[in-house]
C-alpha positions as semicolon CSV with decimal commas, in nm:
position;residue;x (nm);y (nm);z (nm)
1;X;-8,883;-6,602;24,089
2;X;-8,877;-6,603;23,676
3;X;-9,068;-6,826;23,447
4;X;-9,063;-6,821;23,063
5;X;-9,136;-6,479;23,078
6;X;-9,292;-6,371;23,401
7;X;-9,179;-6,251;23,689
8;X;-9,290;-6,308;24,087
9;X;-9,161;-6,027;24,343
10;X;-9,171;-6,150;24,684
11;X;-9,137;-5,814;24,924
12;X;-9,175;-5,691;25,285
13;X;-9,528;-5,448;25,261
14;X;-9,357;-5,088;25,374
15;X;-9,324;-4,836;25,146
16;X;-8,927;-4,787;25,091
17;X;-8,978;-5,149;25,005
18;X;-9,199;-5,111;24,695
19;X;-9,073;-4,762;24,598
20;X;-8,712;-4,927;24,538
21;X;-8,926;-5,222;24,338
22;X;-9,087;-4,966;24,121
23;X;-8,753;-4,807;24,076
24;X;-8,593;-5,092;23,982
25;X;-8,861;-5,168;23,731
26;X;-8,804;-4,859;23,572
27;X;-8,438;-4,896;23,573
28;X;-8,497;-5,223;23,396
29;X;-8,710;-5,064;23,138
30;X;-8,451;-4,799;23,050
31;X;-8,156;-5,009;23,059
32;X;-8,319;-5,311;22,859
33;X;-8,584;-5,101;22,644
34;X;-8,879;-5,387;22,788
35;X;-9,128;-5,239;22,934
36;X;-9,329;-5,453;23,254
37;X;-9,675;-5,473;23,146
38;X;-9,831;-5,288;23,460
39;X;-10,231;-5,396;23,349
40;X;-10,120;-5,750;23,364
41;X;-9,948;-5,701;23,701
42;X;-10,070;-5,791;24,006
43;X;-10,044;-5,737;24,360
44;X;-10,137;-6,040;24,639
45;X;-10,186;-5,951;25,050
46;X;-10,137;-6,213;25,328
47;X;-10,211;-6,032;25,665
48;X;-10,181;-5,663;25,515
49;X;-10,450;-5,401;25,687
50;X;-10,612;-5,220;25,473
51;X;-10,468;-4,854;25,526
52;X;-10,150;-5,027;25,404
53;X;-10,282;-5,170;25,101
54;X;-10,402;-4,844;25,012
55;X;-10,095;-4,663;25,004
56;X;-9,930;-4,989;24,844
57;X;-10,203;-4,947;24,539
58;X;-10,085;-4,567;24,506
59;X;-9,755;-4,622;24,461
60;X;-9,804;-4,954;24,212
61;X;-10,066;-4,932;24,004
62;X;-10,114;-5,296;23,987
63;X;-10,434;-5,482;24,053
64;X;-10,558;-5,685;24,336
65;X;-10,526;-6,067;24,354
66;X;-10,682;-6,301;24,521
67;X;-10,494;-6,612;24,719
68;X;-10,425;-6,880;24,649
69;X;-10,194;-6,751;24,361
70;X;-10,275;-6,932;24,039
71;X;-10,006;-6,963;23,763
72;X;-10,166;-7,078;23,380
73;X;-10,486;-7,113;23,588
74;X;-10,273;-7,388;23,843
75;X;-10,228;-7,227;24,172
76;X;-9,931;-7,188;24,329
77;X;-9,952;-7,438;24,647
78;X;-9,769;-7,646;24,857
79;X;-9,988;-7,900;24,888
80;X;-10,082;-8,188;24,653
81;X;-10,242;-8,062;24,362
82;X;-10,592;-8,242;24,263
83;X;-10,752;-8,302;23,953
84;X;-10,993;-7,979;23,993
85;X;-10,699;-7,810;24,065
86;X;-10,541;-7,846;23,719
87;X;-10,893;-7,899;23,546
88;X;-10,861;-7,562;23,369
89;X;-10,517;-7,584;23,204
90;X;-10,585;-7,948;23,074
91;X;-10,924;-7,780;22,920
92;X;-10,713;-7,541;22,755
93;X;-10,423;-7,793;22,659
94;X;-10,725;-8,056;22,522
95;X;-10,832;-7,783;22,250
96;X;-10,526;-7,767;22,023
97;X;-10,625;-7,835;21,630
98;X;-10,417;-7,862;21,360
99;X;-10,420;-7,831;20,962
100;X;-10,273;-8,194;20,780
101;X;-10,108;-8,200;20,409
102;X;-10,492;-8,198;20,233
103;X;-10,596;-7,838;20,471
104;X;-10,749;-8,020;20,701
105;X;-10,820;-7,856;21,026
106;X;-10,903;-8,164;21,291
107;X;-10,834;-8,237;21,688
108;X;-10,410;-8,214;21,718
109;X;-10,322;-8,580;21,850
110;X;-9,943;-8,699;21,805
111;X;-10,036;-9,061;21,611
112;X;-10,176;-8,825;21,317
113;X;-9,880;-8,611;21,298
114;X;-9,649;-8,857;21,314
115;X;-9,841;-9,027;21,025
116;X;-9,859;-8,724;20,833
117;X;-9,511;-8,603;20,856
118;X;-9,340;-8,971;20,868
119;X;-9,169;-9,078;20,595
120;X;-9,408;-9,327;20,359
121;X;-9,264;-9,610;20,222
122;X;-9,366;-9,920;19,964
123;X;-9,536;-10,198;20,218
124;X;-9,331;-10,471;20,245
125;X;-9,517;-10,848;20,246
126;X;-9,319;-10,971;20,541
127;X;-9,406;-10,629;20,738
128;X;-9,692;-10,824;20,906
129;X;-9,506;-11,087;20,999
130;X;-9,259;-10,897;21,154
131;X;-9,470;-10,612;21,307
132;X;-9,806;-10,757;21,466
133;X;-9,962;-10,620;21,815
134;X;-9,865;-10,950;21,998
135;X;-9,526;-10,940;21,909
136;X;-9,213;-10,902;22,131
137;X;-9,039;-10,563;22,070
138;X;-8,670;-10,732;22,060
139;X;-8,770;-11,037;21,875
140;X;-8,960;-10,803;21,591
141;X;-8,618;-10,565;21,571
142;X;-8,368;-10,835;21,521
143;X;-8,611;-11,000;21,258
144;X;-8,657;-10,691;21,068
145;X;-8,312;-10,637;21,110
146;X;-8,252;-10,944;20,882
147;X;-8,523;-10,871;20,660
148;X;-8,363;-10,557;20,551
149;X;-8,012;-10,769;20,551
150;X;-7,909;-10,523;20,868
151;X;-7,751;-10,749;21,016
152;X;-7,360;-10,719;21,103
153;X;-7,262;-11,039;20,993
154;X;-6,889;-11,188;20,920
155;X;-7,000;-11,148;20,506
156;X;-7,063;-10,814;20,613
157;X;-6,769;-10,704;20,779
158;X;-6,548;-10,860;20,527
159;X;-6,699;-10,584;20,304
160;X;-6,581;-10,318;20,567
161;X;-6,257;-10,459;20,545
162;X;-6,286;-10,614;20,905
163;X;-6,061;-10,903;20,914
164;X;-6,136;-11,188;21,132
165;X;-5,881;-11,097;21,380
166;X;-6,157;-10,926;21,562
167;X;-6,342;-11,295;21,621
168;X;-6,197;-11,449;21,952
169;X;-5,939;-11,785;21,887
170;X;-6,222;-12,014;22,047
171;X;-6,457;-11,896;21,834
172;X;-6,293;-11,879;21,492
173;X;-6,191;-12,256;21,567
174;X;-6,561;-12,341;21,597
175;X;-6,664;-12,157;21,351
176;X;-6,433;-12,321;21,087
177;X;-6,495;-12,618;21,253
178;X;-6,865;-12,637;21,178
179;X;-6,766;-12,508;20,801
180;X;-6,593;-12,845;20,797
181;X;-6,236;-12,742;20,749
């Protein structure tokens, strides 16, 4: 199994087994010139006696881990995981700081750095009236839509040399209609 840049070997425990692993390692490392980092390997026993994982440990040098297998501090289950399962990579996901525009260093939190790397414009005075907490999402984008004169209206299209063939025959008769032709 690979991850970002780690590696799980799942093997049978005899000894042609993990003397073709180790082989293979070493084949990767001369083929590829990247070398397996063998302090930060590690070796993990379900039902494996102990003569066995003596002779494993002397022909990998890797060192002994402990079940349940843990992954970024998560282990590796197949049950549900639970809060205190996970507690120690939120800890380490709830420390992130960051430097703003004025040097800064504060708690990292995605509001301020969208409102530090945003785009600041002039305030508008109808920007309250438009955007206020109570508001209905749709309602607020079709009236700032016509605020900023966004709107694709027949005046327009005319611009983008649309014709009015595009409006349907019912339509353009009610719509001249109420123009009082």
């Amino acid at each position: 199994m690979c991850f970002a840049d780690d590696l799980f070997i799942l093997a049978r425990v005899d000894v042609e087994s993990l003397r073709v692993i180790m082989e293979s390692l070493e084949e990767f490392k001369l083929t590829s010139g990247l070398v397996p980092s063998i302090p930060k390997s590690t070796a993990y026993f379900c039902n494996v006696l102990h003569h066995t994982k003596v002779t494993i440990f002397s022909i990998m040098p890797f060192s002994k881990g402990e079940l349940p297998v843990k992954y970024l501090g998560v282990p590796l289950i197949s049950l549900v995981l639970l809060n205190r399962d996970c507690k120690i990579l939120v800890e380490k996901a709830d420390f992130r700081q960051w430097r703003d525009r004025n040097g800064t260093l504060s708690s990292f939190f995605v509001a301020k750095a969208w409102n530090a790397i945003r785009p600041h414009g002039n305030q508008v005075e109808w920007s309250r009236i438009v955007w206020f907490s109570r508001n209905i999402p749709r309602h607020a984008f079709h009236f700032w839509l016509v605020m900023r004169n966004g709107l694709k209206t027949h005046d327009k299209m005319r611009q983008w040399d649309v014709g009015m063939d595009l409006v349907p025959p019912v339509l353009h008769d009610w719509v001249f209609a109420a123009h009082g032709k």
